[in-house]
Structures are given as structure tokens and as C-alpha cells.
N, C-alpha and C positions, 0 to 999 in steps of 0.2 A: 730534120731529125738526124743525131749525130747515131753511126753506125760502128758495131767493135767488128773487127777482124780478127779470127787467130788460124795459126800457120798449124794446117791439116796435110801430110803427105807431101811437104813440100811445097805447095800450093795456100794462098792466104785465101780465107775463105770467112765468110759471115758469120757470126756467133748468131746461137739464136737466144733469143730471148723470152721465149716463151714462158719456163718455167719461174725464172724473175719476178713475173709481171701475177702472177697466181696468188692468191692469200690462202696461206695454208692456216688451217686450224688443228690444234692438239686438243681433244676431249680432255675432261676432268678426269681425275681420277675416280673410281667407284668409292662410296664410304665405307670406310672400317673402324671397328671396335679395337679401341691402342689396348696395349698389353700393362700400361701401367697406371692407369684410373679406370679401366673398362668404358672410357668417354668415349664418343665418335667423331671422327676425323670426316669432313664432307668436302673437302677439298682441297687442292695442292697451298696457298698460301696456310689454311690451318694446320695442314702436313710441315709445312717446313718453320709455321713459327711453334711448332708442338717440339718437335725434336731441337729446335733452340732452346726453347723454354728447360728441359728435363736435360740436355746435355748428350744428345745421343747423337749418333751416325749411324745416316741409311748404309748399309755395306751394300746391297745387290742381289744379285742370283749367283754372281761369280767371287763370293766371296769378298776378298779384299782386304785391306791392312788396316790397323786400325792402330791411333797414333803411338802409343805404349810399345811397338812394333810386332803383337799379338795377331794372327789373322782370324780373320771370324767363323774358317771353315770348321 
């Protein structure tokens, strides 16, 4: 098995690889009632081909720009 090294304090030292080797999972989203058919959204691919379909942009929590150069605060 081939091995990484990277240079810690001057010293070359073993990468580890533990967290690499993990399979991480991100949970669904919870569903929500959209604001513009009152329809239900049940998961991230219906989230993102909804807001295709209507033309819209998720902005965030922090706001953000939005392409017109308006920000959404």
C-alpha cells in the first residue's frame, strides 16, 4: 500500500487517512410548503428543479446579490 507524507514542523510525517476512507451522508432536506403554488417541496432534487422551473434564486441566511445587482437583504 502506497503511503502520503506531508512536511509537519519540519519533519515529514504520515498523512492520515482516516477521514478519506468515511462515507459521509447529508440528510434530506425537511419538506416545505413553496410560496408560489402553496405545493410541497419533499426534497432537494424537487427544490432545485422547482426553483429552475419558476426562475428563482435560493439567496441564503446572509443574504446575497442577486443578478440585476439588487441584494436580497
Amino acid at each position: 500500500m502506497r503511503k502520503t507524507y506531508v512536511m509537519q514542523n519540519g519533519e515529514l510525517v504520515e498523512k492520515k487517512t482516516i477521514m478519506e476512507k468515511r462515507l459521509q451522508l447529508i440528510s434530506d432536506i425537511e419538506p416545505y410548503q413553496n410560496m408560489v403554488n402553496r405545493g410541497w417541496i419533499t426534497g432537494r432534487r424537487q427544490h432545485r428543479e422547482f426553483l429552475k422551473q419558476h426562475n428563482l434564486v435560493e439567496l441564503g441566511t446572509d443574504g446575497g446579490q442577486i443578478k440585476d445587482g439588487t441584494t436580497g437583504n
